[in-house]
N, C-alpha and C positions, 0 to 999 in steps of 0.2 A: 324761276328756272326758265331758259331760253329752250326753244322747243323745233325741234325741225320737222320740215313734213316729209314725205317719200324720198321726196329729189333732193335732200338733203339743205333743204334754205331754211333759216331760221324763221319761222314763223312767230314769234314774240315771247311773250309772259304770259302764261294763261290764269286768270286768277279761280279761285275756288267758286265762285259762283259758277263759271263757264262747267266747268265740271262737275256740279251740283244739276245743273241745266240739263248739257248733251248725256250725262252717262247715269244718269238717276231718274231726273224726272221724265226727262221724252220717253225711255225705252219701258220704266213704268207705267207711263199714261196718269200722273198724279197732277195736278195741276197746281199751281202756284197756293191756293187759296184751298188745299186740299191740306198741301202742306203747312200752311201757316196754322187753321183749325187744330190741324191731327196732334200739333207738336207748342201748342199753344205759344207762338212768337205772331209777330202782326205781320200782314201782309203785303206793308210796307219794306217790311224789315227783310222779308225771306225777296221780294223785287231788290231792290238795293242790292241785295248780296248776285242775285243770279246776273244783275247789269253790271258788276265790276263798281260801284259805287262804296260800297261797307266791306267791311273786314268780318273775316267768320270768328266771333270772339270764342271764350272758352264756355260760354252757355250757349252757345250758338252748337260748336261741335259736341255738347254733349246731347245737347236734342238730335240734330242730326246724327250722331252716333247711335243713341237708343231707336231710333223711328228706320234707319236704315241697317240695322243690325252691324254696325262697321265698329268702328273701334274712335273716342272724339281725339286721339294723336291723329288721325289720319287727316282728320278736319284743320288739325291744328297745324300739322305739319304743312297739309297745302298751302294756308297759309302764310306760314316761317320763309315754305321758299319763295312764293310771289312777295312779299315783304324784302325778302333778301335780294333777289334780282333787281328791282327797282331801287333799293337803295344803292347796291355795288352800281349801276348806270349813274346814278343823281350824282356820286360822287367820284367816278371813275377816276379822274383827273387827280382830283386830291390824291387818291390810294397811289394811283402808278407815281405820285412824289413821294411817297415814304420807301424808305431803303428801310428791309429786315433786320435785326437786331442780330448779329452776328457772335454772342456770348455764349 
């Protein structure tokens, strides 16, 4: 999902890692390798995700779900939309040639 800031400009795709990052870990004070321990994934794996590198799978948001008391659609969903946006850009061009089926 494209994201705008105050002044109304698009400021990009944010992917679920960014968000795992600013709105979980910093305001926690958890550390990358806190999380990895607590929630038994490698610490590889939880970097990857917060640098925009890996995708939060469905074992991904179900640890993050339990360890964050959230719900893993939520994880999942982030996700779906950053997946969605990138792909509507990759192929924008193709989409705007298809005409709707009018039946």
């Amino acid at each position: 999902m494209l994201y705008k800031n105050i002044d109304n400009e698009k400021i990009g795709n944010i992917h679920p890692g960014e968000i795992l990052h600013n709105e979980f870990l910093l305001p926690l004070n958890i550390t990358v390798y806190r999380l990895a321990k607590e929630t038994n994934m490698s610490q590889t794996r939880v970097s990857e995700i917060i640098k925009g590198e890996r995708a939060v799978t469905c074992n991904t948001a179900l640890k993050l779900a339990k360890y964050f008391n959230t719900s893993p659609e939520f994880w999942i969903g982030l996700q779906n939309d950053y997946d969605m946006e990138e792909e509507s850009q990759k192929i924008k061009d193709e989409l705007e040639r298809i005409k709707p089926c009018l039946v």
